[in-house]
C-alpha positions in Angstrom: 23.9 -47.8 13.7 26.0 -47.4 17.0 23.4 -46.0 19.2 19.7 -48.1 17.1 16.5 -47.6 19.3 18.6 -46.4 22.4 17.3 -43.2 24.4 19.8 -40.1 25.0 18.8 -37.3 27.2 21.2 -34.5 26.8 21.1 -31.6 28.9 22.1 -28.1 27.1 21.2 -29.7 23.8 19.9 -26.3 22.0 23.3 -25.3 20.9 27.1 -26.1 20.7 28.4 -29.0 21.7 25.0 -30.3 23.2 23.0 -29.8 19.7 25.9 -31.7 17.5 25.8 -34.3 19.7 21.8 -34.9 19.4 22.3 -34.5 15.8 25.3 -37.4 15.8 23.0 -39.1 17.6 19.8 -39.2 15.8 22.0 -40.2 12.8 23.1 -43.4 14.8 19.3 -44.4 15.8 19.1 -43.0 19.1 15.9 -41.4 20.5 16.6 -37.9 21.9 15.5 -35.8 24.8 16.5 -32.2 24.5 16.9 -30.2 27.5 17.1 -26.5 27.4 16.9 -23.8 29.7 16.0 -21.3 28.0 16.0 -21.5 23.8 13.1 -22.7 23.0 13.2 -21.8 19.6 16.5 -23.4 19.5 15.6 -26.7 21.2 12.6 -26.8 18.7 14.7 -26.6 15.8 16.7 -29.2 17.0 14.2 -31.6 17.2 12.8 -30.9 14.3 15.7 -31.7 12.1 16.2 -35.1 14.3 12.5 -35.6 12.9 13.7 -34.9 9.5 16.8 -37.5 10.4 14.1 -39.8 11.2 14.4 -40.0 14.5 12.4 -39.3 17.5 12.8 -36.7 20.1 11.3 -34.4 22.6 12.3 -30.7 24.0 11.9 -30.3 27.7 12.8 -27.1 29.3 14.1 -27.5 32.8 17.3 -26.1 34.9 19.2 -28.5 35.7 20.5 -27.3 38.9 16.8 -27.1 41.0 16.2 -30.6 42.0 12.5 -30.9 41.3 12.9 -29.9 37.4 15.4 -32.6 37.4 13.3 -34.9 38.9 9.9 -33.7 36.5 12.6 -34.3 33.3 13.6 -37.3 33.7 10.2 -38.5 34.2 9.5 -36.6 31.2 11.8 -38.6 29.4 10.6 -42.0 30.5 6.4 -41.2 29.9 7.4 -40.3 26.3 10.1 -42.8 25.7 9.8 -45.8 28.5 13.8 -46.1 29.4 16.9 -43.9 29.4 20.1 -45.6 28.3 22.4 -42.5 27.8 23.0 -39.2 29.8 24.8 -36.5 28.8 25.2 -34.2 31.3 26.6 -31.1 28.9 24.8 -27.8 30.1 27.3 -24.9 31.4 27.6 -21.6 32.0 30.9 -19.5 32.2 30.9 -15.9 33.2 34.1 -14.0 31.6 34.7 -11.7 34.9 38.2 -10.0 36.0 38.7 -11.6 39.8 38.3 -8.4 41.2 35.3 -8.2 40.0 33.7 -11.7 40.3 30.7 -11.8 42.1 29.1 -14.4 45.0 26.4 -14.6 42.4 28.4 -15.7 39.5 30.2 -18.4 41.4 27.3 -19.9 42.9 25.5 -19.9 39.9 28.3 -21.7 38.2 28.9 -24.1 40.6 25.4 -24.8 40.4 24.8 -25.5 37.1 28.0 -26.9 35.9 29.3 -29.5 39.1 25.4 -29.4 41.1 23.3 -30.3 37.8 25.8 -33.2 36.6 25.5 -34.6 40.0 21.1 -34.4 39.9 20.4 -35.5 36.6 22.9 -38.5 37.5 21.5 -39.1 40.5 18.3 -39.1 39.3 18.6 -40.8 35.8 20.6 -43.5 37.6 17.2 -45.4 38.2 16.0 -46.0 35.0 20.0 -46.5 33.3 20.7 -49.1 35.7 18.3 -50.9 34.4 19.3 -51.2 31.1 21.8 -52.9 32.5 24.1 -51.1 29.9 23.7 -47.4 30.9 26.0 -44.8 29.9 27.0 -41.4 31.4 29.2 -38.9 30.2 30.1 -35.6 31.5 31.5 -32.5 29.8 34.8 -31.2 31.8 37.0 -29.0 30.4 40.8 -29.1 29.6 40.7 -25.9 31.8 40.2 -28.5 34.6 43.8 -30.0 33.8 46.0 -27.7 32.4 44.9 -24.3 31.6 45.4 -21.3 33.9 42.2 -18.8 33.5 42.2 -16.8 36.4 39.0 -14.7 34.4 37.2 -17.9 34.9 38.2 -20.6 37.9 35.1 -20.8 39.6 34.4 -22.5 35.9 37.5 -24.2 36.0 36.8 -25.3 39.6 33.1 -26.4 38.3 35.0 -28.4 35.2 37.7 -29.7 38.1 35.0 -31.3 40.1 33.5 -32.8 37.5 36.2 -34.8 37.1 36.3 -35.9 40.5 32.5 -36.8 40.3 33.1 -38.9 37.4 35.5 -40.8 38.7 33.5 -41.3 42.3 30.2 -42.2 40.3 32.2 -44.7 37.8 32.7 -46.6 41.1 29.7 -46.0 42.6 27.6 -46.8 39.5 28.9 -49.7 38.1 29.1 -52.5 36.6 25.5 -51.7 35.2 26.6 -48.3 34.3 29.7 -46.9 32.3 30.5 -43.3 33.5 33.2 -41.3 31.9 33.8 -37.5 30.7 35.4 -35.4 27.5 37.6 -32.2 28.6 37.2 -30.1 25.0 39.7 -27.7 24.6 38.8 -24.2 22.5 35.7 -25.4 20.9 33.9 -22.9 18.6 30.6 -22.6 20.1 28.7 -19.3 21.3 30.3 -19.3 24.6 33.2 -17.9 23.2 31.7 -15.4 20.7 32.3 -12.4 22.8 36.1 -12.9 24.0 38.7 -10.2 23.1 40.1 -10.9 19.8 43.7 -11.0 20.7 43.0 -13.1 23.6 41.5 -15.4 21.0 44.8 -15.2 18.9 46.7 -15.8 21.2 45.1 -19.0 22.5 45.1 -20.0 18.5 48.6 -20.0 18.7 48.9 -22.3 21.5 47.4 -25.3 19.7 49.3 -27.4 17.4 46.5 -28.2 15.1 46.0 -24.2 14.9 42.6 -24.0 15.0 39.4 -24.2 17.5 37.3 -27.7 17.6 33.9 -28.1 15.4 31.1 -28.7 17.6 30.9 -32.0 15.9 34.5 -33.4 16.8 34.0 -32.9 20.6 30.6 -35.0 19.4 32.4 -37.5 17.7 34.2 -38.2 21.0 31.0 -38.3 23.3 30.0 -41.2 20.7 32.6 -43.1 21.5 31.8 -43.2 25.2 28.2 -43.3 24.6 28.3 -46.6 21.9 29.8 -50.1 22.6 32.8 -48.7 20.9 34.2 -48.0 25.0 32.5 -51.1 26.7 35.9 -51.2 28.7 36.5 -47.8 29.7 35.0 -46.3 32.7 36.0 -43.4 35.2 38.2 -41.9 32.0 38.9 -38.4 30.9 39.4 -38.0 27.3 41.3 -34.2 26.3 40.2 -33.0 23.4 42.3 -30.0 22.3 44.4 -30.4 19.3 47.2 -30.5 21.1 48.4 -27.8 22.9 51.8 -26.2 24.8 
């Protein structure tokens, strides 16, 4: 097992890419914290079937972008567990606005929860994963932070953008006790994207060259990597996940 008696908070961890990931992990022996913001239900059921997995794991409700739920989590995390060796700062919103009709709202909130909550629960988990002296962090970008052109959505491109930056700033800042790197997913199929026009969905389809969206548990398979001894070289890295695309 990659990942055998190690602790993994993961923030957004009810669904998508956040609850394969808690899954993959359980499998490989981690414990898991499950943050949610607001699917309880959701959250529960994902720690139930790490349970069943036989792992162990905990739901804690908290938004990551108000600095004293961050702080209450993560010491959440290490009265039930003792330690936290892996962070995975996934939780996003997007809002699917034209520009003209984007509000102040929307891009704080954005802002907030996407680039503001990576840089609290890192700030605040970087405590107890320095002293594991093998801590790991990895951040969900986007490949809309690279490459892609979504004027419906740049203040979530911008979030995405910045977490790259941050990444790369906290690699340095963090190490060598802590490893710090990010995934940018491509078109994963998640409930984000559930409500997008159809064609606009085609059309993006026919951009990639392996002609389909991600599984959940691809982009997983990736934050794995980063999260395991598998990387123990790599640092301040971007990995782009899209299945090619032009």
């Amino acid at each position: 097992m990659k990942l055998k008696n190690q602790v993994a908070l993961i923030t957004g961890a009810s669904r998508g890419i956040g609850k394969a990931t808690a899954l993959l992990f359980a499998k490989e022996g981690a414990k898991i914290a499950v943050n949610y913001f607001s699917s309880k239900k959701e959250a529960d059921s994902v720690v139930e079937k790490i349970r069943k997995i036989g792992s162990e794991a905990i739901a804690i409700q908290g938004d990551v972008s108000k600095e004293e739920q961050v702080k209450a989590m993560i010491d959440r995390v290490l009265a039930k567990f003792g330690s936290i060796d892996i962070l995975v700062n996934n939780a996003g919103v997007v809002y699917d606005t034209p520009f003209a009709e984007r509000t102040v709202e929307q891009w704080k909130r954005t802002l907030e929860v996407n680039l503001m909550g990576t840089f609290l629960c890192s700030k605040y988990a970087s405590k107890p994963l320095r002293e594991t002296n093998n801590g790991k962090i990895v951040n969900l970008s986007s490949t809309n932070a690279i490459d892609c052109f979504s004027p419906e959505s740049m203040d979530y491109d911008a979030s995405k953008a910045g977490i790259i930056v941050l990444t790369r700033n906290l690699a340095k800042q963090l190490a060598p006790k802590i490893r710090v790197n990010a995934v940018a997913p491509g078109w994963v199929k998640t409930d984000m994207n559930k409500d997008l026009p159809q064609d606009f969905l085609d059309n993006e389809l026919n951009q990639i060259y392996l002609k389909r969206f991600a599984n959940p548990v691809e982009i997983a398979k990736a934050i794995l990597f980063l999260a395991s001894d598998d990387s123990s070289y790599i640092t301040g890295s971007v990995l782009k996940i899209d299945g090619g695309h032009g």
